[in-house]
BAROLO-327910 format. One record per residue (C-alpha): residue number from 1; residue in one letter; x, y, z. Coordinates in Angstrom, 1 decimal. Layout:
BEGIN
{NUM; 'a'; {X; Y; Z}}
...
This chain:
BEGIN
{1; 'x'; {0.0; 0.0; 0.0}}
{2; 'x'; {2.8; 2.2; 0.8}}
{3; 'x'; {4.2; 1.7; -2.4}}
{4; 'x'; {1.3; 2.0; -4.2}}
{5; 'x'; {1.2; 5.7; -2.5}}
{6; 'x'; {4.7; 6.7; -2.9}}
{7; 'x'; {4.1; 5.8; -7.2}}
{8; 'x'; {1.1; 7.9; -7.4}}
{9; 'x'; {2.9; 10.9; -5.3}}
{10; 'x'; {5.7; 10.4; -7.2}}
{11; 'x'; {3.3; 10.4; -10.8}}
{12; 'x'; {1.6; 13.6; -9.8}}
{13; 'x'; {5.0; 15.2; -9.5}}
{14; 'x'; {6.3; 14.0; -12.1}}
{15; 'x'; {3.1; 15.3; -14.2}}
{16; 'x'; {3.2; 18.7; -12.4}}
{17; 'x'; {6.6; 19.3; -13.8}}
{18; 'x'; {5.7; 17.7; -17.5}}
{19; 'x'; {3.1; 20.4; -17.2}}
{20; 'x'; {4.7; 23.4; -16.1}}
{21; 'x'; {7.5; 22.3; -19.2}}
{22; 'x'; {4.7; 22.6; -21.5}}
{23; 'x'; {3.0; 25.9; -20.2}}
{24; 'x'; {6.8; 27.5; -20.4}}
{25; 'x'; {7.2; 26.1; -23.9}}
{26; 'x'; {3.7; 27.3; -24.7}}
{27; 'x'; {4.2; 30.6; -23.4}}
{28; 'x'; {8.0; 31.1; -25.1}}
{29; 'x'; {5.8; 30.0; -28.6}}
{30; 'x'; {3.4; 32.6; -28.4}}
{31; 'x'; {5.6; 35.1; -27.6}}
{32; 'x'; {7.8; 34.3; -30.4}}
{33; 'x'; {4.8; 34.1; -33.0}}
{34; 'x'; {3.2; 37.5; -31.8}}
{35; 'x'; {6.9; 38.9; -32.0}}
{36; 'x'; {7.7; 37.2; -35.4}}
{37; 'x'; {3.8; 37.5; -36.7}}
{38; 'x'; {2.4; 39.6; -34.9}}
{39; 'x'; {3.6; 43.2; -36.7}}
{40; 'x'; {2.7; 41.6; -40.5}}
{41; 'x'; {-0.9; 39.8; -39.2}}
{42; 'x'; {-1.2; 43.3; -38.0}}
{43; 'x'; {-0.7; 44.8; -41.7}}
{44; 'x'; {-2.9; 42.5; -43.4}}
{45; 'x'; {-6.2; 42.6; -40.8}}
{46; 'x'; {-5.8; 46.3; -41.7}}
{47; 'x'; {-5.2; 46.3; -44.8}}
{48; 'x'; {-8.2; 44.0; -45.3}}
{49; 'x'; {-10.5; 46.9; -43.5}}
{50; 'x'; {-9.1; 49.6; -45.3}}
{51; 'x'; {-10.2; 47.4; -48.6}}
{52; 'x'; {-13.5; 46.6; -47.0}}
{53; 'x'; {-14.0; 50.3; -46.2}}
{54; 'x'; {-13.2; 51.4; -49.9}}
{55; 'x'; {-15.1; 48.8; -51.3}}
{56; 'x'; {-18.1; 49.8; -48.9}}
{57; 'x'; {-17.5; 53.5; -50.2}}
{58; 'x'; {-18.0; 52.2; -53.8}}
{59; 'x'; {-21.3; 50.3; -52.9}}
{60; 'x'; {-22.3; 53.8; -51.0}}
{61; 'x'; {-21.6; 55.9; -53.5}}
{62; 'x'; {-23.7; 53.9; -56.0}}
{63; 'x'; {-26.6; 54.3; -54.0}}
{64; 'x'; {-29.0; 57.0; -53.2}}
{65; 'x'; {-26.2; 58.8; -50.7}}
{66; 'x'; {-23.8; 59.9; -53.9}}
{67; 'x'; {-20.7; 61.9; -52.9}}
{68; 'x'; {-18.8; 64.0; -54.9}}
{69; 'x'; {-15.2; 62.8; -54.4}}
{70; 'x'; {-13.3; 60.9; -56.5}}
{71; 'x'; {-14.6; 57.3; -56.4}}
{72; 'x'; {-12.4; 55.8; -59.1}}
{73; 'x'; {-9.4; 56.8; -56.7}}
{74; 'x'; {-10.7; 54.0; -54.8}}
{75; 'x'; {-9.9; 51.2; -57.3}}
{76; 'x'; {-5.6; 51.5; -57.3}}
{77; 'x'; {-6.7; 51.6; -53.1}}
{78; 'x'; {-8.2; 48.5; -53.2}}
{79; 'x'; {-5.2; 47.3; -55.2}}
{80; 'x'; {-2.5; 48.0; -53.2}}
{81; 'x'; {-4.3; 47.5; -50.0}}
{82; 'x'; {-5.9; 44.4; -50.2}}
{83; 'x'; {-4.5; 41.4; -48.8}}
{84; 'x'; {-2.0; 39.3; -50.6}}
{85; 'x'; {-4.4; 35.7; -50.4}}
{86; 'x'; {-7.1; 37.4; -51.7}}
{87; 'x'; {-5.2; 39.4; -54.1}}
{88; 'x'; {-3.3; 35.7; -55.5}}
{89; 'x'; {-6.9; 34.6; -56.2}}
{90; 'x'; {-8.1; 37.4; -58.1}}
{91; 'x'; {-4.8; 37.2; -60.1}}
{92; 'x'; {-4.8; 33.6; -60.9}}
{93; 'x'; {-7.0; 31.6; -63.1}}
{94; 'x'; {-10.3; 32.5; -61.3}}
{95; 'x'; {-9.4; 36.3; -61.4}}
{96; 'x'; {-8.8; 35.9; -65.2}}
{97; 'x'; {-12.3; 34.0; -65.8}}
{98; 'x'; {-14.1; 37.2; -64.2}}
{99; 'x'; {-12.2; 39.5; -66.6}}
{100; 'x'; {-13.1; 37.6; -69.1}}
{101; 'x'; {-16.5; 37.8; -68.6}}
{102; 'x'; {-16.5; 41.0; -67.6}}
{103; 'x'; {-14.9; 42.1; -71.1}}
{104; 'x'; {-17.0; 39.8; -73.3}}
{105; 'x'; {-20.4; 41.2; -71.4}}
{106; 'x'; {-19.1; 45.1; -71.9}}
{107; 'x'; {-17.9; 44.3; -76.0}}
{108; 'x'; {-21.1; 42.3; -76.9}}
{109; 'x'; {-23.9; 43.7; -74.4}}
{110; 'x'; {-23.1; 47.0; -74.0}}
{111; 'x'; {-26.4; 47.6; -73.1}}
{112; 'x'; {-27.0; 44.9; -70.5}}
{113; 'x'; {-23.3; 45.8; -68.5}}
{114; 'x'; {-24.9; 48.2; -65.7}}
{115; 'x'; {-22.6; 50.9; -64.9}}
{116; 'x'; {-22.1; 50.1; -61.1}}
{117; 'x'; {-19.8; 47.3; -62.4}}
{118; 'x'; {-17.5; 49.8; -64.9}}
{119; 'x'; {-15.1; 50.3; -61.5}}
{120; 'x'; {-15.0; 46.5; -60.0}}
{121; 'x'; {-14.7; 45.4; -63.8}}
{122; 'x'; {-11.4; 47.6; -64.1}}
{123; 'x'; {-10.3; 46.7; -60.8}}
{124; 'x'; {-10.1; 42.9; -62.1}}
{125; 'x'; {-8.7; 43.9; -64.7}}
{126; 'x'; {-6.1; 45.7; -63.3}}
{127; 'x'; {-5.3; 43.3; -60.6}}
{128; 'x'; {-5.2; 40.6; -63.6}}
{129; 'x'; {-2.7; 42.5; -66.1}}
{130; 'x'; {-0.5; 44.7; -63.5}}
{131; 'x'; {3.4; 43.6; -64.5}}
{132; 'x'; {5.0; 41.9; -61.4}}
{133; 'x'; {7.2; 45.1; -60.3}}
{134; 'x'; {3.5; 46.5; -59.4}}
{135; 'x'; {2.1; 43.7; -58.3}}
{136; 'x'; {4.6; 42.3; -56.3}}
{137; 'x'; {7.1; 44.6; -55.7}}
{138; 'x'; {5.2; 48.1; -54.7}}
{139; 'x'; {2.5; 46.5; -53.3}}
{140; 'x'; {4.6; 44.9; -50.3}}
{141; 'x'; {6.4; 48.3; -50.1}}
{142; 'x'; {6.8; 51.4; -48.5}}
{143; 'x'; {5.9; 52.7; -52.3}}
{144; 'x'; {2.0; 51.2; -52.1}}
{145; 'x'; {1.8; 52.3; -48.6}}
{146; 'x'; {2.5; 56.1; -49.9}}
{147; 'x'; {0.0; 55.1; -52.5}}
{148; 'x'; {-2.8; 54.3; -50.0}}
{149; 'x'; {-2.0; 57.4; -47.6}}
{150; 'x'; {-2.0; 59.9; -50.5}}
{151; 'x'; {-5.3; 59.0; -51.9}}
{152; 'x'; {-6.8; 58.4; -48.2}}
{153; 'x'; {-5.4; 62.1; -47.5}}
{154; 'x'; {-7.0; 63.2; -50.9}}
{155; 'x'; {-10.4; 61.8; -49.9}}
{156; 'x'; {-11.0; 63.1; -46.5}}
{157; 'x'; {-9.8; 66.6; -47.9}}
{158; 'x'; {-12.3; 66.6; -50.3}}
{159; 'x'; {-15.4; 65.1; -47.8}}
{160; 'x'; {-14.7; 67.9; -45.6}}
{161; 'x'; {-14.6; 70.2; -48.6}}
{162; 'x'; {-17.9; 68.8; -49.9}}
{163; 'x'; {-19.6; 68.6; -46.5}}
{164; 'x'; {-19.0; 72.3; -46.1}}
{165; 'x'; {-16.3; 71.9; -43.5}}
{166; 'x'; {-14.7; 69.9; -41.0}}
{167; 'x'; {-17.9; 69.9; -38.0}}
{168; 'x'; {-20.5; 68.7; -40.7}}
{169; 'x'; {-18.8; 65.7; -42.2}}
{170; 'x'; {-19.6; 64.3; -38.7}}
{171; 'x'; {-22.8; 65.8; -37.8}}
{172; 'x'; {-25.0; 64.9; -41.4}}
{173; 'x'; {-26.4; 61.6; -41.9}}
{174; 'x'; {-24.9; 61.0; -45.3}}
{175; 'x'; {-21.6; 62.7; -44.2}}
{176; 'x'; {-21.0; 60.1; -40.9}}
{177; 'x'; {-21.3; 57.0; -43.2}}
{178; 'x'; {-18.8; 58.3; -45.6}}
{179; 'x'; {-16.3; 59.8; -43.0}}
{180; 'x'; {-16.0; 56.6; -40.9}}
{181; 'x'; {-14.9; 55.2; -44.1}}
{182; 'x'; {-12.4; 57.9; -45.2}}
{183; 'x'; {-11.2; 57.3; -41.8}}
{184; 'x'; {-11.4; 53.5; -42.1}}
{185; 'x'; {-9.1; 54.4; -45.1}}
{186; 'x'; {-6.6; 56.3; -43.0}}
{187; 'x'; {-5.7; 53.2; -41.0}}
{188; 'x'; {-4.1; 50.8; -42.6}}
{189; 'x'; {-1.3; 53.4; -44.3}}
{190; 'x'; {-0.8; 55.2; -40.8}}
{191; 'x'; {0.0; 51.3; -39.4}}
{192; 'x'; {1.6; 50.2; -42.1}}
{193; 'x'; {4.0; 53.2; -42.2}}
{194; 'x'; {4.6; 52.4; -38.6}}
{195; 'x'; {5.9; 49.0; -38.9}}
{196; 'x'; {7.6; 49.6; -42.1}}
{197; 'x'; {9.9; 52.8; -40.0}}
{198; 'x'; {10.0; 51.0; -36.8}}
């Protein structure tokens, strides 16, 4: 009985100590990961916002709330900013289908190609034909990042102008909607500009 009591003392402390082995190797992994990954998941989860902001601006500003800024600044945005996995599958072969489609419908159905598609269509297209120095190159740069600050900049200059002034682009119903997402656009540049000097 004894011994019986002495093996199971002796099993819980050797289990104690397994454990605490693991929690310190657990605990030195995620520090490494969040050091390591941490800074580029940070890039991307903004960078997919800012492209889910611009692309909510386009929807917006085909709808009953039009703006008067520059909505076609939105599409070399969305380019630069959006995430590189989503980006690879718009630039391989299913990217290339919807181009495809997008150019046959606008050659032989003019008439039946609604206009809210002109922007998305040349944002396809652009993400399907851009030469690898844009594509690869600028995009994971400190050049695409300059890209995506200058337009956001340009944007929220000219909602404030539009709204008649700093105050009413966040007090009018229409101006709120499309200020959070000028601001959502501000966001990912600012962060990434961080990283990329620190």
């Amino acid at each position: 009985m004894w011994k019986r009591m002495d093996f199971q003392e002796e099993f819980v402390q050797l289990m104690n100590s397994d454990l605490k082995e693991l929690s310190v190797a657990a605990n030195k992994l995620a520090q490494h990961a969040i050091q390591l990954g941490g800074r580029g998941f940070g890039v991307s989860f903004f960078g997919l916002i800012a492209a889910i902001a611009a692309i909510y601006l386009l929807v917006l500003d085909r709808t009953n709330w039009k703006t008067n800024i520059l909505t076609s600044l939105l599409i070399p945005y969305i380019f630069f900013s959006l995430p590189s996995i989503i980006f690879g599958v718009f630039r391989g072969e299913i990217g290339k289908w919807i181009a495809v489609v997008a150019v046959v419908l606008r050659l032989f159905f003019p008439k039946h190609f609604p206009d809210w598609l002109e922007l998305p269509g040349a944002l396809i297209l652009l993400i399907g034909v851009a030469p690898s120095l844009l594509a690869v190159t600028f995009r994971g740069d400190i050049v695409g990042v300059a890209v995506c600050l200058i337009i956001a900049c340009y944007l929220l200059q000219e909602h404030i102008r539009a709204a008649g002034g700093f105050r009413n682009s966040f007090t009018k119903a229409n101006g709120l909607s499309n200020t959070i997402g000028i601001v959502l656009l501000l966001v990912y540049p600012i962060w990434a500009l961080v990283i990329f000097i620190f």
